[in-house]
N, C-alpha and C positions, 0 to 999 in steps of 0.2 A: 520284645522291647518292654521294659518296665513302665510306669505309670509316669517316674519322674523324666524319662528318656522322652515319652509321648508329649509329656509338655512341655520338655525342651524345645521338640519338635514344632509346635506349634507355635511356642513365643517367636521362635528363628523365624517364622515362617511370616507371623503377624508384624513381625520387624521389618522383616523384605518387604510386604505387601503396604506397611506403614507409609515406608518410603517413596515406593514407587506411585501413591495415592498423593503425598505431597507433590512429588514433581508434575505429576501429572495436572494437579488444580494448579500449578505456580505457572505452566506453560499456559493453560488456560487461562488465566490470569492477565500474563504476558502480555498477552496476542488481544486480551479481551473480547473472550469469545462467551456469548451466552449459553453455552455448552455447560460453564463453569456454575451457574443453577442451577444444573439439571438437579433433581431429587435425589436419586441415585446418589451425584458426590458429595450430594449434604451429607447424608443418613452410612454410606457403606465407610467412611474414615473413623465417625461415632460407635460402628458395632466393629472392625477390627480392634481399634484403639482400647475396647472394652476387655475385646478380648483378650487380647496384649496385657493389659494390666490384671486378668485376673489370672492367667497363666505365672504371669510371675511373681503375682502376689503365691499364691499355691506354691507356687517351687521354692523360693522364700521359707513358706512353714513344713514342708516336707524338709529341707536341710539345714532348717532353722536357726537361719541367717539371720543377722541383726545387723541392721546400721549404724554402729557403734563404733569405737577407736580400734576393733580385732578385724574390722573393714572398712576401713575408710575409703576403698574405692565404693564401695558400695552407697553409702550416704551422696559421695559425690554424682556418681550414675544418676542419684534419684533426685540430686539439685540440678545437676544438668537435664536431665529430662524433664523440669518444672518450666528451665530457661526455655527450653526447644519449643514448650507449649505453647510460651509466652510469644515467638518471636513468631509462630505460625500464625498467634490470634493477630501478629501486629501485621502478619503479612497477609492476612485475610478480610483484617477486618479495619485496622486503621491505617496504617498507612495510606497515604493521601498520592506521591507523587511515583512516576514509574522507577526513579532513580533510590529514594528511601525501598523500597519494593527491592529491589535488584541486592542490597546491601543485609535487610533485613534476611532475605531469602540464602544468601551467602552465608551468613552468620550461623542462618539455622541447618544448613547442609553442615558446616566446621561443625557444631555443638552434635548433630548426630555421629557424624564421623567418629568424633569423641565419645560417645557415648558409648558406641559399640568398640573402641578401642578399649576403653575401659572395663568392657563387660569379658572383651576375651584374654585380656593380660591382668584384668584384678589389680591393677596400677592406678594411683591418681597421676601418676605422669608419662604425658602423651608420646615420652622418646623414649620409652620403654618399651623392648618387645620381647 
């Protein structure tokens, strides 16, 4: 396996793990459970998510991809995944009632959904396959 295959491997892998760390703190969350402090889910979503972003930054400059009008799925991937950020900080951290919670959290599973449809069709649109 090549270098670029290895970090494919890994973004794939920090993407799943991304994921399954969301749902995980959103049921925690949910149910409000003080589980959802623990240290552990403060700290291991901050070093996935790092890692995430540096794998794909690297795969980026090895196939030296540019966010430009020759990809425009690509610019949109990385506004969407700015949105995703945004809707996690408002599901983590402001939102106020359990019903905004529920909506926000909706939003940001659709916007991931999206993001990785986009990643594997290189489409900005979502009924393309």
């Amino acid at each position: 396996m090549d270098f670029y295959n290895s970090l494919k491997f890994i973004h794939i892998s920090t993407v799943s793990f991304s994921l399954l760390l969301f749902i995980s703190r959103a049921v925690l969350l949910f149910k409000h459970s003080p589980h959802l402090h623990h240290p552990i889910l403060k700290v291991l979503p901050h070093i996935n998510d790092t890692i995430l972003l540096l794998s794909a930054i690297t795969m980026l400059v090895i196939a030296e991809l540019i966010p430009n009008d020759e990809n425009p799925w690509l610019l949109t991937k990385i506004i969407a995944m700015l949105i995703y950020i945004l809707l996690g900080m408002t599901l983590f951290k402001w939102a106020t009632s359990d019903s905004h919670k529920r909506i926000v959290f909706v939003l940001a599973i659709t916007i991931y959904l999206y993001i990785i449809h986009t990643a594997i069709y290189k489409t900005i649109n979502p009924l393309v396959h």
